[in-house]
C-alpha positions in Angstrom: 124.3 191.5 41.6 123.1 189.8 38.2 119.7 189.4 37.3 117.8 185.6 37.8 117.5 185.7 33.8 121.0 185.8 33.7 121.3 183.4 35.7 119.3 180.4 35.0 116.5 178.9 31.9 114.2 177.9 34.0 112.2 178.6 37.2 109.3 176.3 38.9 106.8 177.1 41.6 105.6 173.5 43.1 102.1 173.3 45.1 102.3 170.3 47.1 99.2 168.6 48.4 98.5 165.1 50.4 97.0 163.5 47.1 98.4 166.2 44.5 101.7 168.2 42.9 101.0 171.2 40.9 103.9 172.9 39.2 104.7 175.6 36.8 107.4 175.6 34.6 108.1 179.4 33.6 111.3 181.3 31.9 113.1 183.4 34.2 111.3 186.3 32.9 107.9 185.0 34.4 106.2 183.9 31.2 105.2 180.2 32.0 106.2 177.4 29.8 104.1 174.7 31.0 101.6 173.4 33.6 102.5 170.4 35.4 100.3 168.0 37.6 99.6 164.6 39.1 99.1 162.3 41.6 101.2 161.6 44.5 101.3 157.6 44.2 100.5 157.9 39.9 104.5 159.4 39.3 103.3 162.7 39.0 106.2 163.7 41.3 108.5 162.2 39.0 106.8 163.6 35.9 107.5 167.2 37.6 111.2 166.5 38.4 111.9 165.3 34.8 110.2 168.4 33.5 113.4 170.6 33.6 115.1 168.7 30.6 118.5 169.9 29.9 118.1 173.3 31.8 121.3 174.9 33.1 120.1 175.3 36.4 116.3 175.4 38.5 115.5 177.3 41.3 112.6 176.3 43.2 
């Protein structure tokens, strides 16, 4: 069975909230990329979606 950092670029962990979104971007090795956050009705749901770029693939 291969390994997840074979497998994809990126990982994220979402926190979802009423009001909030927190996410963490992180390499498939664990060592985090970036911090993500925002609102529910300011687009910060959006702003985490758009976050993976050009990855090959997500898991969430």
């Amino acid at each position: 069975m291969p390994m997840l950092a074979e497998l994809v670029d990126a990982v994220v962990g979402v926190d979802t909230h009423r009001d909030t979104h927190q996410a963490e971007l992180a390499l498939p090795t664990g060592s985090p990329v970036a911090d993500l956050g925002g609102g529910v009705v300011d687009g910060g749901q959006r702003r985490i979606r758009g976050a993976g770029g050009g990855a090959r693939s997500v898991v969430v």
